[in-house]
C-alpha positions in Angstrom: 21.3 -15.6 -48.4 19.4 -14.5 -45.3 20.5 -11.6 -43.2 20.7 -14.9 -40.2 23.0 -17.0 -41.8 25.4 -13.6 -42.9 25.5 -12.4 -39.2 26.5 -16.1 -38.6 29.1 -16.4 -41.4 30.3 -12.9 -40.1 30.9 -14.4 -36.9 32.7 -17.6 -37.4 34.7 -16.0 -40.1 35.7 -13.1 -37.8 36.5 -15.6 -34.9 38.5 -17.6 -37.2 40.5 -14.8 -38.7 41.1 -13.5 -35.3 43.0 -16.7 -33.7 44.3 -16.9 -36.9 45.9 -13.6 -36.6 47.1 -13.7 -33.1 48.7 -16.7 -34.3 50.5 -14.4 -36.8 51.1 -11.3 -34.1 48.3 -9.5 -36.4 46.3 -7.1 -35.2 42.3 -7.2 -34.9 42.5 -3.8 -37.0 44.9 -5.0 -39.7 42.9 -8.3 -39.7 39.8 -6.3 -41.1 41.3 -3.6 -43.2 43.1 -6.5 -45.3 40.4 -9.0 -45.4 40.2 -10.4 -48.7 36.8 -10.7 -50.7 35.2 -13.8 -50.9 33.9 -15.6 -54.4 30.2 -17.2 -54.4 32.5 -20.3 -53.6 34.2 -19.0 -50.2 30.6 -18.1 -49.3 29.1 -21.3 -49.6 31.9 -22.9 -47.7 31.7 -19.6 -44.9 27.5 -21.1 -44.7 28.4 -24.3 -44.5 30.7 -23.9 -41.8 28.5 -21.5 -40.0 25.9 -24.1 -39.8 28.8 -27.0 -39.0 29.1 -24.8 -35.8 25.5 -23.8 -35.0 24.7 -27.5 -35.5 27.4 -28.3 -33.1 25.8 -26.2 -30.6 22.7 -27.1 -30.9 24.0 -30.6 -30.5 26.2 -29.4 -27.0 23.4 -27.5 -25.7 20.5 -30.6 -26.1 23.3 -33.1 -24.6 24.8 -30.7 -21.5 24.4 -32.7 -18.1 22.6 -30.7 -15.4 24.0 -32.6 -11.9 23.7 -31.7 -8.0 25.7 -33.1 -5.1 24.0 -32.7 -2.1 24.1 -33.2 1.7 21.1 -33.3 4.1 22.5 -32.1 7.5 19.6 -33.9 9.5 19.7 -37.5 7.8 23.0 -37.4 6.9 22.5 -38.8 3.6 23.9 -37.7 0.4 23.2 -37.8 -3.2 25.4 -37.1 -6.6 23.3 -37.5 -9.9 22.6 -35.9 -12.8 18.9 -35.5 -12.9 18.5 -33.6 -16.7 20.2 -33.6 -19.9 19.1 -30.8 -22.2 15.5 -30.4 -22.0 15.0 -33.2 -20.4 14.2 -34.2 -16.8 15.0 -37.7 -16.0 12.4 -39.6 -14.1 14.4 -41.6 -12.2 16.4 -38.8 -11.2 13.8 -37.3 -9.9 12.2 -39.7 -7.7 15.5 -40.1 -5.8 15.8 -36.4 -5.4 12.0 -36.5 -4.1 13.2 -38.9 -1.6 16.3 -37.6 -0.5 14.4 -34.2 0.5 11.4 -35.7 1.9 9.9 -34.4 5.3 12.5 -36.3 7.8 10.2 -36.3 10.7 7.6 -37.6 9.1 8.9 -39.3 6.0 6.5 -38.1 3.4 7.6 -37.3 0.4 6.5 -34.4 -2.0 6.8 -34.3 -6.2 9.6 -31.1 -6.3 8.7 -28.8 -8.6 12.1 -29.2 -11.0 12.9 -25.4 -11.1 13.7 -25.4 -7.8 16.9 -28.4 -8.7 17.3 -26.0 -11.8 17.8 -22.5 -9.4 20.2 -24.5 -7.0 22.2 -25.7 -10.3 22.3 -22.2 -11.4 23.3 -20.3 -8.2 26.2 -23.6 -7.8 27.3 -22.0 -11.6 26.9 -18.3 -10.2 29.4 -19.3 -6.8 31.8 -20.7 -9.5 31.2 -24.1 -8.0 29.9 -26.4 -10.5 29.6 -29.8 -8.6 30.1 -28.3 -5.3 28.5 -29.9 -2.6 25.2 -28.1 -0.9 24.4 -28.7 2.6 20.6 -29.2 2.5 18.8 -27.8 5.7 15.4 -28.2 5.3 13.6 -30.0 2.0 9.6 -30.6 2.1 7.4 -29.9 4.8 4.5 -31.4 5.5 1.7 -29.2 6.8 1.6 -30.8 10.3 5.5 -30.3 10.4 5.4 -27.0 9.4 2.6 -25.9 11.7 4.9 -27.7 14.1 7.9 -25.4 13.6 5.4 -22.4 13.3 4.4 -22.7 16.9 7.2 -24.1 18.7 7.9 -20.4 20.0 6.4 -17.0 19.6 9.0 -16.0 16.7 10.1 -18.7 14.6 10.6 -17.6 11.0 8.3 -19.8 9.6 5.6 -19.0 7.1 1.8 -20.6 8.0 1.6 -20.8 4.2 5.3 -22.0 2.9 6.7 -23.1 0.0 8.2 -25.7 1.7 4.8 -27.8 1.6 4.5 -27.1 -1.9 7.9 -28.3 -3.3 8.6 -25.1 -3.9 11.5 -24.5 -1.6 14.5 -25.5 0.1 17.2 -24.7 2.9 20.5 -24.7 2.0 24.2 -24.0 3.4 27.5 -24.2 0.8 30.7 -25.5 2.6 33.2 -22.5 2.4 31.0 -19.9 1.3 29.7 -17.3 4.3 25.9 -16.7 4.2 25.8 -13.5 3.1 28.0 -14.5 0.1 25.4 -17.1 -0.5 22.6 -14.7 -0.5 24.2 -11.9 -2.4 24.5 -14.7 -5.5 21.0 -16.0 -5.0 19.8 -12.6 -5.4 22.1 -12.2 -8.9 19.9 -15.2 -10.4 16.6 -13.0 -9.7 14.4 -15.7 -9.6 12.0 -16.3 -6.6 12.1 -15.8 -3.1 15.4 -15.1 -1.3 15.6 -15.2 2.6 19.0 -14.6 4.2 19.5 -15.9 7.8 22.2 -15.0 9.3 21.8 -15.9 13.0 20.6 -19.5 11.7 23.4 -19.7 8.8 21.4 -20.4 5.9 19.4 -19.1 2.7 16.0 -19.8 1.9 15.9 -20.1 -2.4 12.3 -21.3 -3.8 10.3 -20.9 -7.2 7.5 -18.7 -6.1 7.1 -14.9 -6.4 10.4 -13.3 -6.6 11.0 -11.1 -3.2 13.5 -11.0 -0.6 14.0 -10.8 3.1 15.9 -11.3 6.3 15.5 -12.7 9.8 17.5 -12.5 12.8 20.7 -10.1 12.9 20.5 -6.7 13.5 17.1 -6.3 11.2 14.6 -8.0 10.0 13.3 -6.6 6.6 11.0 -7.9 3.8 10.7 -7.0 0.1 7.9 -8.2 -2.1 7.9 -7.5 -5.7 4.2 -8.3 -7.4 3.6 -7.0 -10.6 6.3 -4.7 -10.7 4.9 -3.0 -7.3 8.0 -2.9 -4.8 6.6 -3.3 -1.2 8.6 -2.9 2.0 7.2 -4.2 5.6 8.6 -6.2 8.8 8.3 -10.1 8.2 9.0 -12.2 10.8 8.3 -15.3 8.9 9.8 -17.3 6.7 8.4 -18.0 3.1 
């Protein structure tokens, strides 16, 4: 047998004899000093179940449902849907999520690049929130809209080049969860660019470069990370 399948048969054997044991009031310790030898039969039947469970797995992980329940806090609207199952996107799925965060001043609407839904999934497992609802600030931007916003004072905290025009990016609030709370678990996921704003009360999450940075409070601050190359500098816009 291959050194795989015995780490696997290892596994579900030790699992098994442990519930099996607490079941007794048996020990881990007594458990593997008096584990009896197995015949060529006991093995085949160890394998077999080791692959039972692997298959089961495998089976879990390709149907798992990957859903988002979101709230835009300028149209008002609101979407629950389960836009991927295992590996796969679903189309439909995805053209109602397009919608839903289109540019609401000017209606366009942008093709999302689908790690984003993935990151917001992830940091809704990472709050301990599964299903929670997420307060969407800002979705796509066009490039007139976010020149718009850019201008509209002499310190905004908007990027000329965002990811917001690319489908790259989103604005986002969690009912019952403080913004800094919200930005601390962002940062845990380590993927893409983080900004935390606290005077506004929300957190910028996208797919681009991973980095980090703040606007309004006491500070304003900016960390870029490319190529392993930690740079600090003043940023007054947002990404």
């Amino acid at each position: 047998m291959g050194s795989g399948i015995l780490r696997r048969i290892k596994r579900v054997f030790a699992g098994a004899m442990v519930i099996a044991g607490m079941a007794a009031g048996v020990t881990g310790s007594a458990l593997a000093n008096g584990m009896p030898a197995m015949g060529a039969m006991g093995a085949h039947g160890m394998v077999a179940a080791a692959n039972m469970g692997v298959g089961r797995m495998d089976l879990a992980a390709a149907s798992q449902r990957y859903m988002l329940h979101l709230h835009h806090t300028h149209t008002g609207e609101e979407i629950n849907i389960v836009y991927r199952v295992g590996d796969t996107y679903l189309p439909e799925a995805m053209e109602k999520l397009n919608y839903f965060l289109r540019d609401h001043r000017t209606q366009d609407i942008a093709d999302y690049d689908p790690q984003e839904f993935d990151l917001l999934h992830a940091l809704m497992t990472q709050l301990r929130r599964p299903g929670g609802v997420i307060d969407i600030v800002c979705g796509y931007r066009t490039p007139e809209s976010n020149e718009f916003l850019r201008t509209r004072g002499p310190v905004t905290g908007v990027a000329e080049h965002s990811q917001h025009m690319l489908g790259k990016a989103i604005d986002i609030q969690v009912p019952g969860v403080r913004t800094l709370a919200l930005r601390n678990a962002a940062l845990a996921i380590g993927a893409g660019g983080v900004g935390y704003y606290p005077t506004s009360r929300f957190v910028h999450v996208d797919v681009g470069p991973v980095r980090e940075w703040q606007f309004g409070g006491n500070y304003r601050t900016h960390r870029a990370t490319y190529k392993g190359h930690a740079r600090h500098r003043v940023d007054r816009r947002r990404s």
